[in-house]
C-alpha positions as a Markdown table, in Angstrom:
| # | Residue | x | y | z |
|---|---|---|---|---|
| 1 | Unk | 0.0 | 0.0 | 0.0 |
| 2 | Unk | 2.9 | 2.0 | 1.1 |
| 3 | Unk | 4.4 | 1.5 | -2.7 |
| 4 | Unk | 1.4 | 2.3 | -4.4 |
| 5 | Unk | 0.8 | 6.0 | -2.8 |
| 6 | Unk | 4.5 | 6.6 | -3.1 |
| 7 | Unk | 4.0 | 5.3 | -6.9 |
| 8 | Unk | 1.0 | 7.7 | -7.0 |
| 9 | Unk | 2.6 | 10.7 | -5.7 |
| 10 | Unk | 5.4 | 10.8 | -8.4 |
| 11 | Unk | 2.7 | 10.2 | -11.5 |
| 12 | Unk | 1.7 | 13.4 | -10.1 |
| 13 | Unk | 4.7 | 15.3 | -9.3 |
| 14 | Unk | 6.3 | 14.1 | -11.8 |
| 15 | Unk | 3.6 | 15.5 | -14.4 |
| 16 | Unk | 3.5 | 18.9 | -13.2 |
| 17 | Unk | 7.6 | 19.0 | -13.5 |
| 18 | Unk | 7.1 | 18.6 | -17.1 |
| 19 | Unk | 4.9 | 20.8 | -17.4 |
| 20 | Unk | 6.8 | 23.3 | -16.0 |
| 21 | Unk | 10.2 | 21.7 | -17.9 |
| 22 | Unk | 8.2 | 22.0 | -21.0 |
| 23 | Unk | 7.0 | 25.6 | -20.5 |
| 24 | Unk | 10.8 | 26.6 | -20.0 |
| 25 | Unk | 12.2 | 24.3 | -23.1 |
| 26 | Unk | 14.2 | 25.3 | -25.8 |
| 27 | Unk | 13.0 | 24.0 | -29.1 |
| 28 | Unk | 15.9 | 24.4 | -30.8 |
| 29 | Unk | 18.1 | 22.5 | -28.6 |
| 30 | Unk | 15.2 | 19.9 | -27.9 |
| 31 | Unk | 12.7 | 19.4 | -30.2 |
| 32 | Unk | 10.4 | 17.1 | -28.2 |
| 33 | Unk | 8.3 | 17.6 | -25.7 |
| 34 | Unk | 9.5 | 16.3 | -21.8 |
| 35 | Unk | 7.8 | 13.4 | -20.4 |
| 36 | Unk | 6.6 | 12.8 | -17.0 |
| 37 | Unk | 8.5 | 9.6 | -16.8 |
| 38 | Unk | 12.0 | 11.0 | -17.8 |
| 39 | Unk | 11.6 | 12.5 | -14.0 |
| 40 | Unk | 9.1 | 9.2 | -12.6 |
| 41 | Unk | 12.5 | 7.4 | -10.8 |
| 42 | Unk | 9.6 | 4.5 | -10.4 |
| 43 | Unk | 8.7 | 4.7 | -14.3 |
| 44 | Unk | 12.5 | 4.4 | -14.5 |
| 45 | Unk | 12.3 | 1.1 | -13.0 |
| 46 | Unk | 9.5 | 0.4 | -14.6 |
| 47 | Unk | 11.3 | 0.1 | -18.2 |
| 48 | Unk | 14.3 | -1.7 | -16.6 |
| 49 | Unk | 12.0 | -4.2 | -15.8 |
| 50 | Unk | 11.8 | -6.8 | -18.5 |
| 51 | Unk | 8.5 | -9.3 | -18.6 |
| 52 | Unk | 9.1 | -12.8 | -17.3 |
| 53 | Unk | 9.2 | -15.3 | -19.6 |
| 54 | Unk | 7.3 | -18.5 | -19.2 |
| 55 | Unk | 8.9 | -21.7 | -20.8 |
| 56 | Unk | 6.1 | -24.9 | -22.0 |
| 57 | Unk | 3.0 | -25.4 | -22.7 |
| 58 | Unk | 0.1 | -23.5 | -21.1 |
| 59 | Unk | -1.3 | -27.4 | -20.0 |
| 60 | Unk | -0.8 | -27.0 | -16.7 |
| 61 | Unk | -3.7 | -23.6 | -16.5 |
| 62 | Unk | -6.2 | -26.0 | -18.3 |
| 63 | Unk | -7.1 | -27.2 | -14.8 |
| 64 | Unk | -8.5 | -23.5 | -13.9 |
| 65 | Unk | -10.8 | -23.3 | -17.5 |
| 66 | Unk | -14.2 | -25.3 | -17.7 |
| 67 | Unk | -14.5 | -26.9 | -21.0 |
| 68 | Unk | -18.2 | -27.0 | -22.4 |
């Protein structure tokens, strides 16, 4: 619970130091826009994150799924 409302929290700070990044940016020497997760440190981990990977058949879930 703890994770999530710090999570929360940055989505939001985060967004408004874009916007105020953004408002101050130089469009020559960057073209694109900021993004709120460039300054997110938990959307950082996020993307260094990488799916797990599950190895065999799906067989084994068939036990969970009613057939007819």
């Amino acid at each position: 619970m703890a994770e999530g409302a710090s999570r929360l929290a940055w989505a939001q700070t985060s967004a408004v130091v874009a916007m105020i990044a953004n408002s101050a940016r130089d469009t020559k020497k960057k073209a694109s826009p900021f993004q709120p997760s460039e300054f997110d440190p938990w959307a950082r981990e996020d993307r260094r994150r990488t799916p797990a990977r599950v190895q065999g058949d799906i067989g084994m879930l068939k036990v969970f799924v009613k057939e007819g």
